[in-house]
N, C-alpha and C positions, 0 to 999 in steps of 0.2 A: 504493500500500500504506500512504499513513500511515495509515487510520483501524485498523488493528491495532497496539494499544498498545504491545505484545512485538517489532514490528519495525521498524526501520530506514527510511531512505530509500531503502538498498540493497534490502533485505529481508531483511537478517541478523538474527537471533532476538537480543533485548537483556533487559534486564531494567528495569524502566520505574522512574525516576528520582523517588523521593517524596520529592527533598529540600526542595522548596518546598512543599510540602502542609504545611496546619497540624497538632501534637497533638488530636485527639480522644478522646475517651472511645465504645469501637468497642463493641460487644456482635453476636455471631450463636449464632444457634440452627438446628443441625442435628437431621435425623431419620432413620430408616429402620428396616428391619423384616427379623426370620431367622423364616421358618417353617421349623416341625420337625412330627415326630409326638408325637400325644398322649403319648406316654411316658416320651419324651424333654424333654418341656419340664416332667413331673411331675420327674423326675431334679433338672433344674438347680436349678426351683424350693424342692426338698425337699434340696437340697445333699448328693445322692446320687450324685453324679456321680464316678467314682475316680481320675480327675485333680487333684477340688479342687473348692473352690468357685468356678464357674465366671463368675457376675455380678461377685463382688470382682475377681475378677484379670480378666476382660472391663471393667471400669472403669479398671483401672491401666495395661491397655495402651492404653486408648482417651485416657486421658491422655498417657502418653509419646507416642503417635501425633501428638494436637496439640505436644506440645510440638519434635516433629522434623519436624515439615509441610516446613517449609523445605530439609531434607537429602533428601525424598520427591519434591517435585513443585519440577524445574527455576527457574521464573522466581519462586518464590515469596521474598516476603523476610524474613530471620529475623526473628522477632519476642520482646519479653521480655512473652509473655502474662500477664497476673495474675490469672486465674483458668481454669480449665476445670473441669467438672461432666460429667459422664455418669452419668445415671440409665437404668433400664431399668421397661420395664411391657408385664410377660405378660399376655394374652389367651387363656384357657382354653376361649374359645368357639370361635377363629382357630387354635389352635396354633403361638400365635406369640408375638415378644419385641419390641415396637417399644422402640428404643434412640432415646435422646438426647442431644445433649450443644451444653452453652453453653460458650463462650468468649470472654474479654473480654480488652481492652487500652487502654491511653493509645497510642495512637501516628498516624503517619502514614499508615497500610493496613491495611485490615478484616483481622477475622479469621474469615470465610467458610471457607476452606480447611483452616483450621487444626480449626474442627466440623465439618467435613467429614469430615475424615481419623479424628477422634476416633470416629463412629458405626464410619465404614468398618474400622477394626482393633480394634474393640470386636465386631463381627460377625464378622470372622474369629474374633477368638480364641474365642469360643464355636463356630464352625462347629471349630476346631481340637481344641478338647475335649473333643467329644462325635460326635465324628465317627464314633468306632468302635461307637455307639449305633443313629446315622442320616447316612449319606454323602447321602441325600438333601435335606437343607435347602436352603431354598433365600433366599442374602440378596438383598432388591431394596428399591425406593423409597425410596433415599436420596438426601435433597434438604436445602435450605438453606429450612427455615422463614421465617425471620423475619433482620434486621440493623437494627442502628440506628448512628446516627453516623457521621459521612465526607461529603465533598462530596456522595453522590449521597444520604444522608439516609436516610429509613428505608426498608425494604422487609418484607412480609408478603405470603407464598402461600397467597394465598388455599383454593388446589386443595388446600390441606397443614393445613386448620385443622382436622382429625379428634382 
C-alpha cells in the first residue's frame, strides 16, 4: 500500500506530511456547469429571482466554500489562501451557467480542492435559490482546468479548454 499517499505502512488513513516541501507560488482553476430552463436562467440573469441576487451570493458562498475546503474534505490541509475568484458565464443558447473559480497561495500544497469546492457550492447555492422555479437543474462537469506550481509543475485539461 505505500504508493497511496493518504496511507500508512499499516494502511491506516494519514494525512500526508508537507513539511519538507518547498513555498511555492500554487494557482488552480476550477470549472463546471448548472443547467436550468430557459426561464429560469432569464430570472437569475435579470436579478428577478425572490430570494436575491443569486450570482453575488453564488460567489460568496463559492468563496467561503474555498476558504473551509479543509473542514469539508478529511485529508485536506488548511490553507491561508490569498486569493479566490468565482466568476460565472451564462449561455442563453445551452441554458446554462458555466461557473469558475481561481484560487491561489504561497504555500507547501496546491490549491486544486480548494477551486474545486468553490465551483461545487457556488452550484448549489444557485440550485438552492431557484429551486422552487426548476427542481430540475441539473449540476455536472466539474473539473480542475488548469494548476501551476508545486513539484509536479503545471497541469492543463486539455478535454476542459471550451
Amino acid at each position: 500500500m505505500g504508493e497511496f499517499t493518504h496511507l500508512d505502512a499499516d494502511g491506516s488513513v494519514r494525512m500526508v506530511d508537507v513539511d519538507d516541501k518547498q513555498l511555492t507560488k500554487r494557482i488552480a482553476v476550477a470549472s463546471g456547469l448548472i443547467e436550468m430552463k430557459p426561464d429560469t436562467l432569464e430570472k437569475i440573469t435579470a436579478v428577478a429571482v425572490k430570494k436575491g441576487n443569486v450570482l453575488e451570493t453564488a460567489r460568496i458562498a463559492g468563496i467561503m466554500a474555498a476558504k473551509k475546503t479543509s473542514d469539508l474534505i478529511p485529508m485536506c490541509h488548511p490553507l491561508n489562501i490569498t486569493h479566490v475568484s468565482v466568476d460565472f458565464f451564462p449561455d442563453y443558447d445551452k441554458n446554462l451557467i458555466r461557473i469558475e473559480a481561481q484560487a491561489s497561495v504561497t504555500g507547501k500544497t496546491g490549491v486544486e480542492m480548494e477551486a474545486l469546492s468553490a465551483v461545487s457550492v457556488a452550484a448549489l447555492t444557485i440550485y438552492d435559490m431557484c429551486k422552487s422555479y426548476d427542481k430540475g437543474m441539473v449540476i455536472s462537469d466539474i473539473h480542475l482546468k488548469s494548476k501551476c506550481g508545486g513539484k509536479s509543475g503545471n497541469f492543463l485539461a486539455e478535454r476542459y479548454t471550451r
